[in-house]
N, C-alpha and C positions, 0 to 999 in steps of 0.2 A: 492385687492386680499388677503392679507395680514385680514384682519376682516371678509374674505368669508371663509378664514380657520379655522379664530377661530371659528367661529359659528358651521361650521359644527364641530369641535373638541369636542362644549360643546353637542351639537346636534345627534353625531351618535356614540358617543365612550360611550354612556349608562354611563357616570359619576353619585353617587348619593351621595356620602360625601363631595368630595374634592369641592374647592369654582370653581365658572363660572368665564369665561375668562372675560378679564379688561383692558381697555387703562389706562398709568399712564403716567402722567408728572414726570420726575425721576428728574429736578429742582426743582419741589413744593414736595417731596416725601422720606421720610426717606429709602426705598428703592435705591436712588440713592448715598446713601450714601457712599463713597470709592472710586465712580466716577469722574472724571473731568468735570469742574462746565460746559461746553458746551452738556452736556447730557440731551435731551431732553426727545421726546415720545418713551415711550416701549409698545409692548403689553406685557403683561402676562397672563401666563395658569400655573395651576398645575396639576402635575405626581407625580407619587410614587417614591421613589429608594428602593434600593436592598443592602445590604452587599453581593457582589457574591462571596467570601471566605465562607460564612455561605451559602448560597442557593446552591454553589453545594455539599455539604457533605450531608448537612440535604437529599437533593435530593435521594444521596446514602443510606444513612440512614433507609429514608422509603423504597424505595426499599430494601435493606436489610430482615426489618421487615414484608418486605410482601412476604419473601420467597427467594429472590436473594440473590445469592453467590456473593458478592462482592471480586475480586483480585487485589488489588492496584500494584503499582508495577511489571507490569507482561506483559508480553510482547508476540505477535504470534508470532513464528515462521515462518508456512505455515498452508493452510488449504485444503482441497480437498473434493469432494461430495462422499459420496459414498451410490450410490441408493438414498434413501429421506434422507438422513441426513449431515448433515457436520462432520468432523470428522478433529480438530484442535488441531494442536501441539501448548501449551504455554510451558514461562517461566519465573517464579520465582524465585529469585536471581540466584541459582546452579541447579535450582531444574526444569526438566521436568514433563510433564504429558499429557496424552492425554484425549481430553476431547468433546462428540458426542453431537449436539444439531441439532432439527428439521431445525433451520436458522440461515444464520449470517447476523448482523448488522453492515454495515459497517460505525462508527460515530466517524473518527479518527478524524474529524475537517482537520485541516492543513496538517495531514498525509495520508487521504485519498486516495489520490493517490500512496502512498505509500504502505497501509495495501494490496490492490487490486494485486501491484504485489507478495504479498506471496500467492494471491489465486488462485490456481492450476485453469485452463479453466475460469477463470472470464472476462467477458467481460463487456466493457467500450466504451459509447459512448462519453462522456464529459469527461471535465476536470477541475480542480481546479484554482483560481487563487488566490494564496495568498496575501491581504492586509495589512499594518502594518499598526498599530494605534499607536502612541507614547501617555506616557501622563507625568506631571510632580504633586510633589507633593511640596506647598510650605506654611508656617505660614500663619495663616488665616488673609488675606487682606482688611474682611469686618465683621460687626455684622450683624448678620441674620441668616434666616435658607434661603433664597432665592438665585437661581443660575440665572447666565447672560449666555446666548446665547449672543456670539460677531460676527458680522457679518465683517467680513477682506478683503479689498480692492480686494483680490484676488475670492472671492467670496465666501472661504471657511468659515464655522462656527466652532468655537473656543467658548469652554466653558470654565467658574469657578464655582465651587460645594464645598460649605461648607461640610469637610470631616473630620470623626473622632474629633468633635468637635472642636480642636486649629488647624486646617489646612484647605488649599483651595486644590480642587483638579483642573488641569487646561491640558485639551486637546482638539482634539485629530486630530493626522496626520491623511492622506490619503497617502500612495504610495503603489505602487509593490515592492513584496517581494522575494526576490530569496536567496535561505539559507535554511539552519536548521533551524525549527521554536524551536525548543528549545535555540536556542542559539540569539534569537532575542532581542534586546535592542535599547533603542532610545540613538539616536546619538548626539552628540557636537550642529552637526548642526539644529534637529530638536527640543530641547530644548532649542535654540535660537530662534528659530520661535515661541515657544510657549508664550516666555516672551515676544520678541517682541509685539505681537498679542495683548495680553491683556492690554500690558502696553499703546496701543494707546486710550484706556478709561479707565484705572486707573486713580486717581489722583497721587500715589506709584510707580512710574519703579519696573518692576520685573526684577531682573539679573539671569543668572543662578549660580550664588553666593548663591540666596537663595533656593534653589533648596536642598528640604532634601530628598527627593525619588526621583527615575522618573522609569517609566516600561514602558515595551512594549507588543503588543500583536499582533496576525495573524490572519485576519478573512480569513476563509477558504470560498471564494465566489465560486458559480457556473459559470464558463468563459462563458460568454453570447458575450464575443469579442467586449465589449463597450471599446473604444481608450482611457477614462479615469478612474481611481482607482476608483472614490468617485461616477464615475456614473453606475459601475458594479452593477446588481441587488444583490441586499439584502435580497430577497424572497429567502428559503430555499427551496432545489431541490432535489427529490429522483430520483434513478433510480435503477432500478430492474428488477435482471437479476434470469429467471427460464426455464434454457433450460432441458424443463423434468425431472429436480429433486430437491431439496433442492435448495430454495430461499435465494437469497442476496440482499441483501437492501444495496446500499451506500446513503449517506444524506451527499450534497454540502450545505454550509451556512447554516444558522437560529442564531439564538439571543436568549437571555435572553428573551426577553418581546413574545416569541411566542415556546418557549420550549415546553411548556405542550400540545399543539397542535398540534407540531410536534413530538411528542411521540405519542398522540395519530391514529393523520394521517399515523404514520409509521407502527401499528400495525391494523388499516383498510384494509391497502397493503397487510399485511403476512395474514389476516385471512383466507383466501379461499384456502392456500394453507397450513394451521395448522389443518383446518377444527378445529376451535375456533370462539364457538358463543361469547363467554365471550371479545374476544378483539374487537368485535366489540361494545362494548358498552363502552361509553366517559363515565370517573366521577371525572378527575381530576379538573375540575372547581371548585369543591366547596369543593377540599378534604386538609385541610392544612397538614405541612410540620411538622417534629416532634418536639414538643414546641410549636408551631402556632395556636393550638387549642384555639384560645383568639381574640377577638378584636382588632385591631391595636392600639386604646383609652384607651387599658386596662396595657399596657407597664408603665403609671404612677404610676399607682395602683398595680404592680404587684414590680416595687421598692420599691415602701412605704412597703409592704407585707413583703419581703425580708431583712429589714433595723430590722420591727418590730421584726420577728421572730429570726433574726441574729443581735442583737445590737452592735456586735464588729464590721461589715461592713460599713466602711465611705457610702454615698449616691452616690459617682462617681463607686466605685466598684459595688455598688448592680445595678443599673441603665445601666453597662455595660453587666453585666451578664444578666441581663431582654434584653433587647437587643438582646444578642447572643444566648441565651439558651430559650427565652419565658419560659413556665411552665416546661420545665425540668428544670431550674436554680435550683431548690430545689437537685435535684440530682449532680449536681455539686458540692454542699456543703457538701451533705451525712449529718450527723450527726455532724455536728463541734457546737461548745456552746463557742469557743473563735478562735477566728485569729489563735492562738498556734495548733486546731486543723487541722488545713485548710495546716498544714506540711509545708516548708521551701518556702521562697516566695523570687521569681526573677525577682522582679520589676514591675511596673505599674500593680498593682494590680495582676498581673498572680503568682497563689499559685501553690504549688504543688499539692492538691486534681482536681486541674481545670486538669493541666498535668496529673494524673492519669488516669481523666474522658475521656480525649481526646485518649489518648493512647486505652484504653478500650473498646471506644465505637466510635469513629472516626477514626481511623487506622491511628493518626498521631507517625510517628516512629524517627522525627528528630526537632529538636527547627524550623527550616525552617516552617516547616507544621505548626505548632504549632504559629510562630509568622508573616507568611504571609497566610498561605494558609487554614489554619481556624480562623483567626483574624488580624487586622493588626496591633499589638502590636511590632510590627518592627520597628514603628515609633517612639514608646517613649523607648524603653529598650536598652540599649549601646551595643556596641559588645561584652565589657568582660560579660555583662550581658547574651547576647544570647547564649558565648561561653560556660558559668555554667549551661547555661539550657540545650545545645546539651550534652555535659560532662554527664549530669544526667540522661539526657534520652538513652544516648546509656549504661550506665552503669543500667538502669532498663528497656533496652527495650527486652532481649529474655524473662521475664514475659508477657512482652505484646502482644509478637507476638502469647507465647504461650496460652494466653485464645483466644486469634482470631482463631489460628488454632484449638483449640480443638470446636469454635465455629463454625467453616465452613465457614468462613469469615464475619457472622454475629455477630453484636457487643450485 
């Protein structure tokens, strides 16, 4: 069964770079290296990963640049139709406003259920089921770029993922979630389950001693009424309500690896009632993300690029910025011709020109955003470190808010 999936993996998923699937003996195989010597056959397949810190800003980003008014921070109120329009009260820090658009989307994720009840007359036939995914982060366990799938008595699959190059990343739970999804974190007990898990095929016990991060997350599934977490469908669900006037769209579940298609599926829905020939027509397949205009093979060459043009830049700096920034990395830098230009630096390589950049053109307005939510520089910067950087930036951020606002939220 097991090699009827792989086949069909190499077979219908249109792969054309990445290498074809492969049985390995992880005994005879520098792959099993970090294992306990009872480790035998693996299959293996390769996939891509993602930094999702970077992919969803860049996301906002381009959208931005193609004309959306991006509000971070900001929050509905209520909303109500009147005749073909929607017409929604937000708010910004103190600050109201009213604001009339043909339709709303409702893509609160885990709060979906929620946003619905500010929407005057919205009907609902479904509902939400919130999942928690725990995950840990700990010192990297193995050499490689290669992740293990752990298959666990219980029958659940448990991973480790070489992350941010000296760490492993190791998840992730399945349960039902009931709470504030803002205030979700993994527990005592499921950061025990995690080291458990993997440490039955390490050769290394993991404790939660070692344990330098852990996070949590809420997948907001569509309640299909399946009696287990992990076998609630995963397929993202719209539903859409247009009782004779201005359309709402709410969207249960979707993922990272089907995002762009669930963007473009959600505006196939609205177009008959936008009368928009234009949303009917997909281009996000082959449209990269800002920076991404490059090869994925071109990230080597794009450090070296970087080193040559900036010779005060160690190789691990410029390599992380090619990474994070692709071909905007040049803009990052602005004009600096020494380190001394690149303004006061707060550790693992994060300068102040990179904070300036972010503030500027990423709406990060607090050291948080900054060292989890557009990087995960959390991992190597101390506290008193991140404390200097929050200090810095709430003392230079009403500049920043003020070129966004005079920009209309576009950076």
């Amino acid at each position: 069964m097991v090699r009827l999936g792989l086949f069909l993996y190499d077979h219908l998923g249109g792969r054309k770079t990445l290498p074809g699937t492969a049985t390995v003996r992880l005994d005879r195989s520098t792959l099993g290296n970090g294992l306990k010597p009872q480790a035998g056959l693996a299959f293996m397949f390769s996939d891509c990963r993602v930094d999702d810190s970077r992919l969803v800003v860049l996301t906002a980003l381009d959208a931005a640049e193609r004309g959306a008014r991006i509000l971070t921070r900001t929050r509905l109120i209520e909303a109500e139709r009147d005749r073909d329009a929607w017409v929604a009260q937000i708010e910004q820090a103190d600050t109201r406003q009213s604001v009339r658009a043909r339709a709303l989307v409702n893509a609160a994720g885990p709060w979906v259920s929620e946003l619905l009840d500010r929407v005057h007359g919205a009907a609902s036939s479904g509902g939400v089921r919130l999942v928690k995914g725990s995950h840990i982060v700990v010192p990297k366990l193995y050499e490689g770029e290669h992740a293990f799938m752990l298959q666990n008595p219980d029958r659940r699959i448990v991973f480790a993922i070489p992350y941010e190059g000296d760490f492993t990343l190791i998840g992730t739970t399945d349960r039902d979630y009931e709470g504030d999804p803002a205030k979700v974190k993994a527990t005592t007990e499921e950061i025990e389950y995690l080291c458990k898990s993997v440490s039955e095929y390490l050769a290394k016990p993991v404790t939660p001693a070692d344990v330098v991060w852990s996070y949590a997350g809420v997948r907001p599934l569509y309640d299909d009424g399946a009696s287990d977490a992990k076998a609630a469908t995963r397929d993202y669900v719209f539903e859409l309500d247009t009782p004779g006037g201005a359309p709402l769209l709410s969207i249960y579940g979707g993922k990272i690896t089907t995002y762009r298609r669930l963007a473009e599926e959600a505006l196939e829905r609205l177009a008959p009632y936008l009368n928009s020939a234009k949303a009917k027509e997909g281009w996000t397949a082959t449209a990269p993300l800002p920076g991404g205009d490059m090869d994925v093979s071109a990230v080597v060459a794009l450090t070296a690029e970087l080193v040559r043009d900036h010779p005060f830049l160690a190789h691990e700096h410029a390599n992380r910025l090619a990474h994070a920034y692709g071909t905007r990395a040049t803009k990052v830098l602005g004009h600096a011709k020494s380190a001394a230009d690149l303004g006061q630096s707060f550790g693992a390589t994060l300068s102040e020109a990179e904070v300036r950049y972010l503030m500027a053109n990423e709406w990060a307005v607090s050291a948080e955003d900054v060292v989890w939510r557009r990087s995960k520089l959390g991992l190597r910067l101390s506290p008193p470190e991140i404390k200097a950087l929050d200090d810095w930036m709430a003392a230079h951020r009403s500049a920043g808010e003020r070129l966004l606002r005079e920009a209309g939220g576009r950076p």
